[in-house]
Predicted model as a PDB file, atoms N, CA, C, CB and O in Angstrom, pLDDT in the B-factor column:
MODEL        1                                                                  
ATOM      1  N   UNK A   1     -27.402  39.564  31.290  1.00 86.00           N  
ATOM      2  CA  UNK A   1     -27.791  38.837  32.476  1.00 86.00           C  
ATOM      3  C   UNK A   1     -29.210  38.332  32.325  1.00 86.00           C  
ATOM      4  CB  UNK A   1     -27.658  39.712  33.717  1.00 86.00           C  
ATOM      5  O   UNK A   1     -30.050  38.893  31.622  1.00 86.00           O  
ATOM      6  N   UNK A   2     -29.474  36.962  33.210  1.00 86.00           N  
ATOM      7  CA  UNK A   2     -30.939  37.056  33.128  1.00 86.00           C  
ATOM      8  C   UNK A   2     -30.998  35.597  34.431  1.00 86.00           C  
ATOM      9  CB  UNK A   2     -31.742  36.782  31.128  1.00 86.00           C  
ATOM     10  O   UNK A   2     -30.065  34.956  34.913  1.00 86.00           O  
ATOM     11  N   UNK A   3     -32.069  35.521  34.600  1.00 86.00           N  
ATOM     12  CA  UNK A   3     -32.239  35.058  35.717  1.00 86.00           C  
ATOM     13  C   UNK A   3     -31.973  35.128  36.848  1.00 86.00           C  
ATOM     14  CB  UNK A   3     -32.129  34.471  35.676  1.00 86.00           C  
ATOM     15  O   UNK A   3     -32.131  36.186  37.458  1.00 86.00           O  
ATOM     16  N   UNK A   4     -31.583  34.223  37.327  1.00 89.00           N  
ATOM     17  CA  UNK A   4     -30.633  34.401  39.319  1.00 89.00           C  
ATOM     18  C   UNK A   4     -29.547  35.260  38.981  1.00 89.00           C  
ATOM     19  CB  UNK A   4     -29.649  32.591  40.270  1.00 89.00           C  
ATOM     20  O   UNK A   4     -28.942  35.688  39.964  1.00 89.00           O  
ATOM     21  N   UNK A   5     -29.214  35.555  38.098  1.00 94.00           N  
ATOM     22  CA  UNK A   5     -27.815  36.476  37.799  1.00 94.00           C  
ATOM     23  C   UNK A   5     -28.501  37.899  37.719  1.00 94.00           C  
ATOM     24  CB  UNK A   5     -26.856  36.046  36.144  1.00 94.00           C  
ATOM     25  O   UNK A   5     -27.804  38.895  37.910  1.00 94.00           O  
ATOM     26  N   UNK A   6     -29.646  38.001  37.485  1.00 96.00           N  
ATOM     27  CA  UNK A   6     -30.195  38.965  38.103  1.00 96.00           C  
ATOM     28  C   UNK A   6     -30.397  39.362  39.584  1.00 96.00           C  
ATOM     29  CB  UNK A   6     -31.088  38.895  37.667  1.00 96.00           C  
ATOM     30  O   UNK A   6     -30.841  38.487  40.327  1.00 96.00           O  
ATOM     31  N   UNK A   7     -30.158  40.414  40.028  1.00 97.00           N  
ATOM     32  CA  UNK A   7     -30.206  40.382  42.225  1.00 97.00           C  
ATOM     33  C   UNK A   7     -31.698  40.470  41.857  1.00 97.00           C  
ATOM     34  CB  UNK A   7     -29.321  42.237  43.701  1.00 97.00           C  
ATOM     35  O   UNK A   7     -32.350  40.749  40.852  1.00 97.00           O  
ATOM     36  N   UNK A   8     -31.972  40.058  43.286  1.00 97.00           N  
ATOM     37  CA  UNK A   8     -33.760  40.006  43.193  1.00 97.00           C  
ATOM     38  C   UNK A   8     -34.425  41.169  43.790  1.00 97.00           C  
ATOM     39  CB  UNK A   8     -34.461  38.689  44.050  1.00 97.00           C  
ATOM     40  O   UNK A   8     -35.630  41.112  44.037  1.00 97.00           O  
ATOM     41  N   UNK A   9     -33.507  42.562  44.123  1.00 97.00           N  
ATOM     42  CA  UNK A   9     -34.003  43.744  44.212  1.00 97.00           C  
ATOM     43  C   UNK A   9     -34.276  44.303  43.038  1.00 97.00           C  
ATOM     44  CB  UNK A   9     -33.299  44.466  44.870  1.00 97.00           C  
ATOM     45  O   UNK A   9     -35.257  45.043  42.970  1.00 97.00           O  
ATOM     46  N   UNK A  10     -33.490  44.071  41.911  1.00 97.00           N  
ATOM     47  CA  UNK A  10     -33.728  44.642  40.107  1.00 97.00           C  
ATOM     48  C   UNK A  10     -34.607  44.030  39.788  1.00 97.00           C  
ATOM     49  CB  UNK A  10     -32.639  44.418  38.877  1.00 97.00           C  
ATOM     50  O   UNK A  10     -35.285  44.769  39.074  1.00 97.00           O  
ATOM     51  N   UNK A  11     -35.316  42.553  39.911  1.00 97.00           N  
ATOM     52  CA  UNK A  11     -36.220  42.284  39.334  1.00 97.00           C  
ATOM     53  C   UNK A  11     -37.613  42.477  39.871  1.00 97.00           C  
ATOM     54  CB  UNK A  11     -35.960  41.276  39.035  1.00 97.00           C  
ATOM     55  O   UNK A  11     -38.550  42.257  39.103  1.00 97.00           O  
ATOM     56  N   UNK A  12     -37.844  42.849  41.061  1.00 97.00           N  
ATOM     57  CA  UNK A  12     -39.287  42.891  42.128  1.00 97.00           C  
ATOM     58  C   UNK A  12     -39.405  44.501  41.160  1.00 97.00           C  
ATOM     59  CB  UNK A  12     -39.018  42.931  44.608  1.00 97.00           C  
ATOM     60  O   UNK A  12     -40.381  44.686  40.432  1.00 97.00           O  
ATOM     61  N   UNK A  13     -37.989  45.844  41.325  1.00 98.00           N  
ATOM     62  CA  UNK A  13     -38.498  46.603  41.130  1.00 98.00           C  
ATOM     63  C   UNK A  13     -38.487  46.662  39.213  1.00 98.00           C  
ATOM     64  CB  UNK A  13     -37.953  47.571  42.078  1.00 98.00           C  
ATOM     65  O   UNK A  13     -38.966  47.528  38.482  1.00 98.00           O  
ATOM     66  N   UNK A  14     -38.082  45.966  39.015  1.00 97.00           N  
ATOM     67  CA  UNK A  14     -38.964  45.423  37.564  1.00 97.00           C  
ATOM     68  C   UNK A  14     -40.288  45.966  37.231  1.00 97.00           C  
ATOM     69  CB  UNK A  14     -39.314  43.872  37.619  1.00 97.00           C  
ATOM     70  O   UNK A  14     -40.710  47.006  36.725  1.00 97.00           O  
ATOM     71  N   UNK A  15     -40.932  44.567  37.838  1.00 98.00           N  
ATOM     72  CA  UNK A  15     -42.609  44.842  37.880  1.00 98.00           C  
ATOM     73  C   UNK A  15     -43.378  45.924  38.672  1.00 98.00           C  
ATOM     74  CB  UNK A  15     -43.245  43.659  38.411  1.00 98.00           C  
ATOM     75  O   UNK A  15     -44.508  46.328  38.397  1.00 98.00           O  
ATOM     76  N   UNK A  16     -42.523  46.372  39.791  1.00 96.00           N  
ATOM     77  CA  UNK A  16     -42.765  47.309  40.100  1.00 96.00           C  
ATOM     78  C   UNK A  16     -43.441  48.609  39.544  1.00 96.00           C  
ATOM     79  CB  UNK A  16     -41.999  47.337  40.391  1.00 96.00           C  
ATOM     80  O   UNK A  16     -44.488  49.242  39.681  1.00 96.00           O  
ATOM     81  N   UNK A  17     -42.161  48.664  38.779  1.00 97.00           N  
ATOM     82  CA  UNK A  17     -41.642  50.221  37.753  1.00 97.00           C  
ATOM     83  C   UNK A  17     -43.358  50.259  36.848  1.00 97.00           C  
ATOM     84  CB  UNK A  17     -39.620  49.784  36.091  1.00 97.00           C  
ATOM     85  O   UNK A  17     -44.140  51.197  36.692  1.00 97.00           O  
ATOM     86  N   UNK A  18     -43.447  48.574  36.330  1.00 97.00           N  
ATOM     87  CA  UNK A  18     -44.132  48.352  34.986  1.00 97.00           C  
ATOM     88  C   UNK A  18     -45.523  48.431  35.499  1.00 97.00           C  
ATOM     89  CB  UNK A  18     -43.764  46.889  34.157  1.00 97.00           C  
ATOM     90  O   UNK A  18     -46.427  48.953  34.846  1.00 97.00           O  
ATOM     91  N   UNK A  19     -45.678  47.935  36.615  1.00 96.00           N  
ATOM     92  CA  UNK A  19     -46.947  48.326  37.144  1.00 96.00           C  
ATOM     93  C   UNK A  19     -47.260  49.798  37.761  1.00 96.00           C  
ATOM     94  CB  UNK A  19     -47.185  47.393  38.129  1.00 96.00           C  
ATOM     95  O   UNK A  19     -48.445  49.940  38.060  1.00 96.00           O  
ATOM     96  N   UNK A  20     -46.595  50.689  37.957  1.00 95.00           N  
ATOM     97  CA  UNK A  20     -46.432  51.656  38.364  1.00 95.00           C  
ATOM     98  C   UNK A  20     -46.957  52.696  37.081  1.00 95.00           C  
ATOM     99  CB  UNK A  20     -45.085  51.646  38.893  1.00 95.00           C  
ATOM    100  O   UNK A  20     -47.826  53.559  36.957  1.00 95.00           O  
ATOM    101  N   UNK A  21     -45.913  52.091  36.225  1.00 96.00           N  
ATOM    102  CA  UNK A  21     -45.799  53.218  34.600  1.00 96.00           C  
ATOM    103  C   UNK A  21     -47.713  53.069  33.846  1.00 96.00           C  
ATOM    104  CB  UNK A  21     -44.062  52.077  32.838  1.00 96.00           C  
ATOM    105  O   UNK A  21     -48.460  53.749  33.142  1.00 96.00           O  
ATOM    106  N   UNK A  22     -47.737  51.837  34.519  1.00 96.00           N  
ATOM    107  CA  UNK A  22     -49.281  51.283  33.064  1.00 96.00           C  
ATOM    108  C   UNK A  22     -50.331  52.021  34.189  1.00 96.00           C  
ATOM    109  CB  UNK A  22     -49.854  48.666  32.632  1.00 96.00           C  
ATOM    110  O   UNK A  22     -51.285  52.485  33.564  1.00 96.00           O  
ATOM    111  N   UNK A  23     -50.423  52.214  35.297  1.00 95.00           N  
ATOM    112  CA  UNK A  23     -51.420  52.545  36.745  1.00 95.00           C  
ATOM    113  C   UNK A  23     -51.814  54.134  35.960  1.00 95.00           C  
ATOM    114  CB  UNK A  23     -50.279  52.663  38.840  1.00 95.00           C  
ATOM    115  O   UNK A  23     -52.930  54.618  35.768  1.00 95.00           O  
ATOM    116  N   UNK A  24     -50.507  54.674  35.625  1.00 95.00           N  
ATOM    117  CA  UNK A  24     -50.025  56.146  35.944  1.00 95.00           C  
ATOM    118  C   UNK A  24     -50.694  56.685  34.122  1.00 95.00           C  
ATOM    119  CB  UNK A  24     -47.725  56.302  36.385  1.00 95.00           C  
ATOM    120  O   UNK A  24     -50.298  56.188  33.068  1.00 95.00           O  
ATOM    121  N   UNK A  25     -51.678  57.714  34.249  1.00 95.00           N  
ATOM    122  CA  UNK A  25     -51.612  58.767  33.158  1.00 95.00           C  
ATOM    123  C   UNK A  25     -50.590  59.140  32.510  1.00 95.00           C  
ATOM    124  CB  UNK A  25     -51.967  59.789  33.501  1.00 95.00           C  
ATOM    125  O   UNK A  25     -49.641  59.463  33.225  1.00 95.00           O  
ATOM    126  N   UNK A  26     -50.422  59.221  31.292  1.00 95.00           N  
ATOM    127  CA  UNK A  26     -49.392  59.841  30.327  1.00 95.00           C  
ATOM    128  C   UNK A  26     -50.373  60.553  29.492  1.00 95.00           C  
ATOM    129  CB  UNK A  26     -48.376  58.756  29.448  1.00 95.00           C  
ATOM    130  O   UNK A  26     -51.577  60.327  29.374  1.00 95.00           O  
ATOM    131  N   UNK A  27     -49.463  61.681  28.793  1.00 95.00           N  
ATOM    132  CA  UNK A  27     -49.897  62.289  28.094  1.00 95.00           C  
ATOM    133  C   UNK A  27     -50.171  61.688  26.740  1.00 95.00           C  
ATOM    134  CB  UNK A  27     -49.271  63.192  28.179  1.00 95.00           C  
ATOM    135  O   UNK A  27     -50.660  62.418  25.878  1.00 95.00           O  
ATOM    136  N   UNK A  28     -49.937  60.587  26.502  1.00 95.00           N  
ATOM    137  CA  UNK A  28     -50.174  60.047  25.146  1.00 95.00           C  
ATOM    138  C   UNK A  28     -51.221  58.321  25.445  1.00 95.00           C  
ATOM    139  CB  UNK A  28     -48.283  59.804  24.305  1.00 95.00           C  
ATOM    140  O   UNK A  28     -51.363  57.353  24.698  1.00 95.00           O  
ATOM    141  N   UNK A  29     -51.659  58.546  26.581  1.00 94.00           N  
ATOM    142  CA  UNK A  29     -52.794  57.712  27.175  1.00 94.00           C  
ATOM    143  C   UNK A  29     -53.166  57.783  28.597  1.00 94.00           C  
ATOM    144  CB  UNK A  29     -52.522  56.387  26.970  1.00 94.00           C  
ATOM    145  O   UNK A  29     -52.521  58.227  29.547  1.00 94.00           O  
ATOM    146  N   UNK A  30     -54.518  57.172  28.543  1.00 96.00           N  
ATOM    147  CA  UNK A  30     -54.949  57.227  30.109  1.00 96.00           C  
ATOM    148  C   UNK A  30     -54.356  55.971  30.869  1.00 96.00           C  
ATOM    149  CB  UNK A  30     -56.686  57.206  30.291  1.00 96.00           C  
ATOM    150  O   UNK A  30     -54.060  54.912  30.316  1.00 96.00           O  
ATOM    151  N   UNK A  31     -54.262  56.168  31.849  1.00 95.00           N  
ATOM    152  CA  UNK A  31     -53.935  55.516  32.768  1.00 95.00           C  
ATOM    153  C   UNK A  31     -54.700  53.872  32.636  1.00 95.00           C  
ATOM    154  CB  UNK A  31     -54.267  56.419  33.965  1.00 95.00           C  
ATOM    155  O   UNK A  31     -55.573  53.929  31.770  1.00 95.00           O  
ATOM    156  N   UNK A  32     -54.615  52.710  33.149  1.00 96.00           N  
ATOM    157  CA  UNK A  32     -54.715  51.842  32.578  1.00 96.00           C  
ATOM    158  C   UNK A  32     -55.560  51.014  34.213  1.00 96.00           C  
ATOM    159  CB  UNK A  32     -53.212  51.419  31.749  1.00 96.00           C  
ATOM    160  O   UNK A  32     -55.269  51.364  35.357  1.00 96.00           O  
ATOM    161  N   UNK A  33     -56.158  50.377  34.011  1.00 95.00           N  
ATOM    162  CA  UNK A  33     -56.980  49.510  35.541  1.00 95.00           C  
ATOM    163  C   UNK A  33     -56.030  48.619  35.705  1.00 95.00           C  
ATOM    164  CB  UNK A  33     -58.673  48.573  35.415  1.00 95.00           C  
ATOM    165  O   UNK A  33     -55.384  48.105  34.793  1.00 95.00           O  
ATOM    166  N   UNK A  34     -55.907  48.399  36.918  1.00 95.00           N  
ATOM    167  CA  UNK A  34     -55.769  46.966  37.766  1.00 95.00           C  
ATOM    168  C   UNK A  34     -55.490  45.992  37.025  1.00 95.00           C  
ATOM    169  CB  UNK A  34     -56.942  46.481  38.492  1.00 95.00           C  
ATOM    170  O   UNK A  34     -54.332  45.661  36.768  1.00 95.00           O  
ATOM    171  N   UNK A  35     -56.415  45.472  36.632  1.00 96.00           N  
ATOM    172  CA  UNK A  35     -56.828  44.104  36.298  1.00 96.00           C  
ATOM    173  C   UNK A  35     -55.962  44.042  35.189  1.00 96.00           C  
ATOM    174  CB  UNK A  35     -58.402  43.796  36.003  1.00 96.00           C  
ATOM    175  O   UNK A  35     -54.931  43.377  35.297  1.00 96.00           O  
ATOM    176  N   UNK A  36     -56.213  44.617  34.166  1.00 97.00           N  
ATOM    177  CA  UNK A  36     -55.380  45.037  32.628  1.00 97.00           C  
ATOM    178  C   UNK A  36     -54.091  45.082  32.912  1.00 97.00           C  
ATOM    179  CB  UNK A  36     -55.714  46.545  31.895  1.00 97.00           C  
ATOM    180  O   UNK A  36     -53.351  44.246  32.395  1.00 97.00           O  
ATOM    181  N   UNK A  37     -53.655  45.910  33.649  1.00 97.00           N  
ATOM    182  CA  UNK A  37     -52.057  45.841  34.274  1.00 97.00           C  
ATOM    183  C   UNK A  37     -51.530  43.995  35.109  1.00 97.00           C  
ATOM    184  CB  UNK A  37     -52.074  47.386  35.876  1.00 97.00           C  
ATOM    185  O   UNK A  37     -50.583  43.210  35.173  1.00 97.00           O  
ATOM    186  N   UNK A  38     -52.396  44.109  35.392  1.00 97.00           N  
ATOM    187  CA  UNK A  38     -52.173  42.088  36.309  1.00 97.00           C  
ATOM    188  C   UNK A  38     -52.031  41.233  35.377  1.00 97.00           C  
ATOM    189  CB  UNK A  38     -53.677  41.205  37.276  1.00 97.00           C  
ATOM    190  O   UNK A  38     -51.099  40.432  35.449  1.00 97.00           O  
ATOM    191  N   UNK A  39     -53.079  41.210  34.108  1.00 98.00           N  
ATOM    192  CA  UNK A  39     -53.343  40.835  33.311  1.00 98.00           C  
ATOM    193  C   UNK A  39     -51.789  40.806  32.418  1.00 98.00           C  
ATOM    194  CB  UNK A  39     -54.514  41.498  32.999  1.00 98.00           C  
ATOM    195  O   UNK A  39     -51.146  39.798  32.122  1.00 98.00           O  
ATOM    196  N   UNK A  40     -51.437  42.282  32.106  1.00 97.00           N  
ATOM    197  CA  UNK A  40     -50.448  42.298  31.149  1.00 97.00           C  
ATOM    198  C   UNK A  40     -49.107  41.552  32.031  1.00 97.00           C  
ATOM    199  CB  UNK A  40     -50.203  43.967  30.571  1.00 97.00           C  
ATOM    200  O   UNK A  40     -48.291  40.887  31.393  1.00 97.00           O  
ATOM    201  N   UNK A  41     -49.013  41.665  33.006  1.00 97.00           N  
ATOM    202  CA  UNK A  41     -47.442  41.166  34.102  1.00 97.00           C  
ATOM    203  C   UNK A  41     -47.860  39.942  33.875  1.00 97.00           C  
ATOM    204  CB  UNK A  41     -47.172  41.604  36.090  1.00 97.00           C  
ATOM    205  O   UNK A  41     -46.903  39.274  33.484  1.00 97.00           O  
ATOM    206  N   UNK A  42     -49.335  38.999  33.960  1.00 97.00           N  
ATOM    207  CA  UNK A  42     -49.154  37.601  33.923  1.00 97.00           C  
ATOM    208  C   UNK A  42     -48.571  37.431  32.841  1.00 97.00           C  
ATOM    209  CB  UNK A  42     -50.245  36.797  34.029  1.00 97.00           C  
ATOM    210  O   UNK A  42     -47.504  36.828  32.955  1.00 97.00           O  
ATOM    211  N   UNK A  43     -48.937  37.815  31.530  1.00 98.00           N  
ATOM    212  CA  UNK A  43     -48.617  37.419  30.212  1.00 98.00           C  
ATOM    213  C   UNK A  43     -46.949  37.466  29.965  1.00 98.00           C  
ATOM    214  CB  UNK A  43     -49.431  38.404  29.204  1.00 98.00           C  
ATOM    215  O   UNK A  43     -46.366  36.745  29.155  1.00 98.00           O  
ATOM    216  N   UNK A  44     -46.440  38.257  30.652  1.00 97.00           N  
ATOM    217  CA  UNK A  44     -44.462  38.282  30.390  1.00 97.00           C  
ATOM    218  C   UNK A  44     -44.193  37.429  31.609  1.00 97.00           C  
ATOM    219  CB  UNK A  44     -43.373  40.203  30.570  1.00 97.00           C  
ATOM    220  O   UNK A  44     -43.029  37.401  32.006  1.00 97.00           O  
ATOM    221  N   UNK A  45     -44.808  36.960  32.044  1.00 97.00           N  
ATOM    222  CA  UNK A  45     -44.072  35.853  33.504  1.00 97.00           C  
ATOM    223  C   UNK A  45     -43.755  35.070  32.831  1.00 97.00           C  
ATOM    224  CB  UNK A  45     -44.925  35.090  34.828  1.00 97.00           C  
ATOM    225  O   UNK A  45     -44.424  34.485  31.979  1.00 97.00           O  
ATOM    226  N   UNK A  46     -41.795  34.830  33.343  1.00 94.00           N  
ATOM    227  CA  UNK A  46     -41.278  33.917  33.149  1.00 94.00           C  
ATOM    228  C   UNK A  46     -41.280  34.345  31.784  1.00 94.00           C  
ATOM    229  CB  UNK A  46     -41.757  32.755  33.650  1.00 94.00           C  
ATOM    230  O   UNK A  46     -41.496  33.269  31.226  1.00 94.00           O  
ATOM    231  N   UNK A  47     -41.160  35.417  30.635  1.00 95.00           N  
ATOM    232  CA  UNK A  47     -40.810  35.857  29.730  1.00 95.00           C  
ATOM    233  C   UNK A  47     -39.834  37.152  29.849  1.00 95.00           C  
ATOM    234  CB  UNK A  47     -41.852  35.946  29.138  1.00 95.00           C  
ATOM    235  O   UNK A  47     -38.665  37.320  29.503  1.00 95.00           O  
ATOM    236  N   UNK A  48     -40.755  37.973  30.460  1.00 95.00           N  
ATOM    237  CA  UNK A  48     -39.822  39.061  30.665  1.00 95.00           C  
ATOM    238  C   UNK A  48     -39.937  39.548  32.567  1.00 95.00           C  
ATOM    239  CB  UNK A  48     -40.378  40.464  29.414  1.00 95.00           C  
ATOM    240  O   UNK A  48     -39.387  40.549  33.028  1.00 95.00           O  
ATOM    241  N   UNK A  49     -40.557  38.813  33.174  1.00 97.00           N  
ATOM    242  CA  UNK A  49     -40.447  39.004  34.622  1.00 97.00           C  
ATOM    243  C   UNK A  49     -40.363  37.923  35.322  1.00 97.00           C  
ATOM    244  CB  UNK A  49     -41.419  39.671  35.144  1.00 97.00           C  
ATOM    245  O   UNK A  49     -40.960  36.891  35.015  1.00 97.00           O  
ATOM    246  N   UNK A  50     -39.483  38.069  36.514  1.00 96.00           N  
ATOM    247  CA  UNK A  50     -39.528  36.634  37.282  1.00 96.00           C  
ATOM    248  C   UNK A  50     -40.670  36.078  37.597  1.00 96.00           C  
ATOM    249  CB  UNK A  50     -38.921  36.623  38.488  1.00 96.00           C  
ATOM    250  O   UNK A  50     -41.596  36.816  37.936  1.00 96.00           O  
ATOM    251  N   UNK A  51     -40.822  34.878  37.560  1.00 97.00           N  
ATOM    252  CA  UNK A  51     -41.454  34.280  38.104  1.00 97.00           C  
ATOM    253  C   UNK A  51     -42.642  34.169  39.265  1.00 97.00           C  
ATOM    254  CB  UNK A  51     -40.801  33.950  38.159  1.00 97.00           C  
ATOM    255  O   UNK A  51     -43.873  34.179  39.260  1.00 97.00           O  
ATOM    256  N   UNK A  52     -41.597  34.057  40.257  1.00 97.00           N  
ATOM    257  CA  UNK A  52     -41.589  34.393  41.735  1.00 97.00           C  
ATOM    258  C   UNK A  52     -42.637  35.932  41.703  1.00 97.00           C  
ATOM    259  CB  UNK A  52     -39.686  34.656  42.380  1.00 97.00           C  
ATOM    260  O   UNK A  52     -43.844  35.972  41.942  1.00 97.00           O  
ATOM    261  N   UNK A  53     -41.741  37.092  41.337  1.00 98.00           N  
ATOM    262  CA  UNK A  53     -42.035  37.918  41.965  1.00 98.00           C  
ATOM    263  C   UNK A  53     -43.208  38.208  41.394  1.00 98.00           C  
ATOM    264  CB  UNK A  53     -41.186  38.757  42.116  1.00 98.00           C  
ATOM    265  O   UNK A  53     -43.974  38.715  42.213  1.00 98.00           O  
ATOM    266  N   UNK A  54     -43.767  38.067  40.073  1.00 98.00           N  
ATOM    267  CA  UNK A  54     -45.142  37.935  39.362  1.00 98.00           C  
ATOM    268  C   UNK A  54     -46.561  37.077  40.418  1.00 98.00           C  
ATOM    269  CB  UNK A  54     -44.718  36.890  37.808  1.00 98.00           C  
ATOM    270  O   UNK A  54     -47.609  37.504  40.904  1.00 98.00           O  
ATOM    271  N   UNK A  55     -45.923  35.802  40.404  1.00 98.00           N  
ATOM    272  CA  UNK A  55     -46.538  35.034  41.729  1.00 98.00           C  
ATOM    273  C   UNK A  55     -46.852  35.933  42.995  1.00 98.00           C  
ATOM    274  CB  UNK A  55     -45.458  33.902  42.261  1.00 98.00           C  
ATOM    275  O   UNK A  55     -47.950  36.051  43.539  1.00 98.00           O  
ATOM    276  N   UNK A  56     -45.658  36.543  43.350  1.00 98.00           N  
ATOM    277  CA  UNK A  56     -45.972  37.351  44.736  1.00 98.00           C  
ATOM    278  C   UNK A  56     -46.970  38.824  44.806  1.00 98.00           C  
ATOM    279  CB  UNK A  56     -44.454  37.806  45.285  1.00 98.00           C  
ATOM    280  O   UNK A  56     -47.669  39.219  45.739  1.00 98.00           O  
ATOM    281  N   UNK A  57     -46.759  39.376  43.593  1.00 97.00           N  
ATOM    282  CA  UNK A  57     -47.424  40.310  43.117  1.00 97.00           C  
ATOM    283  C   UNK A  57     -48.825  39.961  43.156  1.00 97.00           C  
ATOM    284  CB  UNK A  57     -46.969  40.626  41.928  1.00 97.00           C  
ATOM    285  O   UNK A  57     -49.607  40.284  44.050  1.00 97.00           O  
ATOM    286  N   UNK A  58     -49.112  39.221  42.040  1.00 97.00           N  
ATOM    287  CA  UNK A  58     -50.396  38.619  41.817  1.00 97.00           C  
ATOM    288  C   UNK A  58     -51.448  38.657  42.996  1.00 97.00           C  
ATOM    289  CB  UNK A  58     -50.149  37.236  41.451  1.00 97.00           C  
ATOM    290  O   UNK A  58     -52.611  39.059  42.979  1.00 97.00           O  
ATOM    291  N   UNK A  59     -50.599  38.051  44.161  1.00 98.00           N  
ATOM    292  CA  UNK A  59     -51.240  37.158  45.234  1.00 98.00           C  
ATOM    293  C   UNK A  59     -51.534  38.644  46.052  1.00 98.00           C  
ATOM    294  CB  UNK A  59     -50.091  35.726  46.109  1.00 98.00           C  
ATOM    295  O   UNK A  59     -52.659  38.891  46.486  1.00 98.00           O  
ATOM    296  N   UNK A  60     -50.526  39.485  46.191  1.00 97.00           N  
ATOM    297  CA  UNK A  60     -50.782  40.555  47.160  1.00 97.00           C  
ATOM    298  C   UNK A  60     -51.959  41.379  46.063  1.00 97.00           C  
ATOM    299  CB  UNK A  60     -49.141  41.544  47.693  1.00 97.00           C  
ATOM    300  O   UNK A  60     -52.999  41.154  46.681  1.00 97.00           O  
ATOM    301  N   UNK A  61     -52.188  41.824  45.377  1.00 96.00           N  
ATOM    302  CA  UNK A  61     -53.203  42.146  44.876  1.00 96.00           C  
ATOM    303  C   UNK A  61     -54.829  41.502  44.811  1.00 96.00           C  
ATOM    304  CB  UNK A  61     -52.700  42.239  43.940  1.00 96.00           C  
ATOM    305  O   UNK A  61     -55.926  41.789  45.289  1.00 96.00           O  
ATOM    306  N   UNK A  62     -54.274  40.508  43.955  1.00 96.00           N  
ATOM    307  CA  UNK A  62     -55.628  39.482  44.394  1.00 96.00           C  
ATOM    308  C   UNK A  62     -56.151  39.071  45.084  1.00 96.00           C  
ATOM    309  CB  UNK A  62     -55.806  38.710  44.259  1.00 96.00           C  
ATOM    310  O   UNK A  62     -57.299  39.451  45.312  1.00 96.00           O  
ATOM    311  N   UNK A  63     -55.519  38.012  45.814  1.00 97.00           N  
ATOM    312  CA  UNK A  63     -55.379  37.602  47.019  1.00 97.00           C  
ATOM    313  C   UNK A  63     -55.665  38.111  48.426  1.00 97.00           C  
ATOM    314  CB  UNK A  63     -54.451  37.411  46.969  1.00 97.00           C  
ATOM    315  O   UNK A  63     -56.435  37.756  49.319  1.00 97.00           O  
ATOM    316  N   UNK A  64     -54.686  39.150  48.280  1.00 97.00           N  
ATOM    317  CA  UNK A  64     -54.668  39.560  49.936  1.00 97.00           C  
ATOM    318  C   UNK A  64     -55.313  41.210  49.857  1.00 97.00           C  
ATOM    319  CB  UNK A  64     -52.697  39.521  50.748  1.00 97.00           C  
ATOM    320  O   UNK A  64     -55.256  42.012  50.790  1.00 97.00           O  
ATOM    321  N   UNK A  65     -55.912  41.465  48.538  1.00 95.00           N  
ATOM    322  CA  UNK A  65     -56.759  42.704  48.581  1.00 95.00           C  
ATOM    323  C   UNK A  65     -55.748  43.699  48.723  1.00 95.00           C  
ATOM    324  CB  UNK A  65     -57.864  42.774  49.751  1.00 95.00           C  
ATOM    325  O   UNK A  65     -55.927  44.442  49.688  1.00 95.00           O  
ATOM    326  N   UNK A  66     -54.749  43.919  48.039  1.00 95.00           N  
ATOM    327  CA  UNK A  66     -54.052  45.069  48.376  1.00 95.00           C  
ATOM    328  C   UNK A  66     -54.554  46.079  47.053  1.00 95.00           C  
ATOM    329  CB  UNK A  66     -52.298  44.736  48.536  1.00 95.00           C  
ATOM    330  O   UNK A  66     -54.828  45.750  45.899  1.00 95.00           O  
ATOM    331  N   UNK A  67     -54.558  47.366  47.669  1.00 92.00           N  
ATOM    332  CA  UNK A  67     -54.699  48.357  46.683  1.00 92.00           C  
ATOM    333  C   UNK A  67     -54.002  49.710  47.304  1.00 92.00           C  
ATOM    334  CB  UNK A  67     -56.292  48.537  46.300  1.00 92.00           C  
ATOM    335  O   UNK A  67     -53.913  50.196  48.432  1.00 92.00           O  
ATOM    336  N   UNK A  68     -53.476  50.130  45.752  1.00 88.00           N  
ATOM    337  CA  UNK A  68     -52.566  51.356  45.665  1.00 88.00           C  
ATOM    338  C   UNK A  68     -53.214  52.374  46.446  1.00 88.00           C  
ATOM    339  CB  UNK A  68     -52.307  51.883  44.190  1.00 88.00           C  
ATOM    340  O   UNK A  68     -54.439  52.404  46.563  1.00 88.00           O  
ATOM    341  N   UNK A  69     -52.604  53.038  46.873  1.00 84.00           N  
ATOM    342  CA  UNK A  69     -53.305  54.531  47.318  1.00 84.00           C  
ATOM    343  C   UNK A  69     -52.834  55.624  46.049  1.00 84.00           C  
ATOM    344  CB  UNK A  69     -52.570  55.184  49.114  1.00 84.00           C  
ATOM    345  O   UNK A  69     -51.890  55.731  45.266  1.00 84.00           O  
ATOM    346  N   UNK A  70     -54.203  56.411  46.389  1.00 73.00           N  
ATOM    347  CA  UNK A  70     -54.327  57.348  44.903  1.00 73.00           C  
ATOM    348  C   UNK A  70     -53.334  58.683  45.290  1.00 73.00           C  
ATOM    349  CB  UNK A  70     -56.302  57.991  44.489  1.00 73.00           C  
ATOM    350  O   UNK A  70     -53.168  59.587  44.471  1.00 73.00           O  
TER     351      UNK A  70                                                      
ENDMDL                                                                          
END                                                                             
């Protein structure tokens, strides 16, 4: 599958997951900033993440100042 044949609940929690996993400490690295994580989701837009939801992401972060709670 790929694109609209994707539902657009699998792909939001896509970037989700990926921004979630790079935020988050592992034992085989530290946890990774913001920006670096935004940074890495722009670079697969429209490669390996929709579009759209990269766009929407972006904007609620940047944009509209959203930040994770720790």
């Amino acid at each position: 599958l790929k694109g609209d044949d994707i539902v657009i609940g699998a792909r939001i929690l896509s970037v989700a997951d990926t921004i979630e996993a790079m935020l988050s400490h592992r034992p085989y690295r530290t946890a990774m900033g913001i920006d670096i994580v935004l940074n890495e989701i722009e670079l697969w837009r429209d490669k390996r993440f929709d579009v759209r939801v990269v766009d929407a992401c972006i904007n609620l972060f940047r944009v509209k100042g959203y930040v994770l709670p720790n």
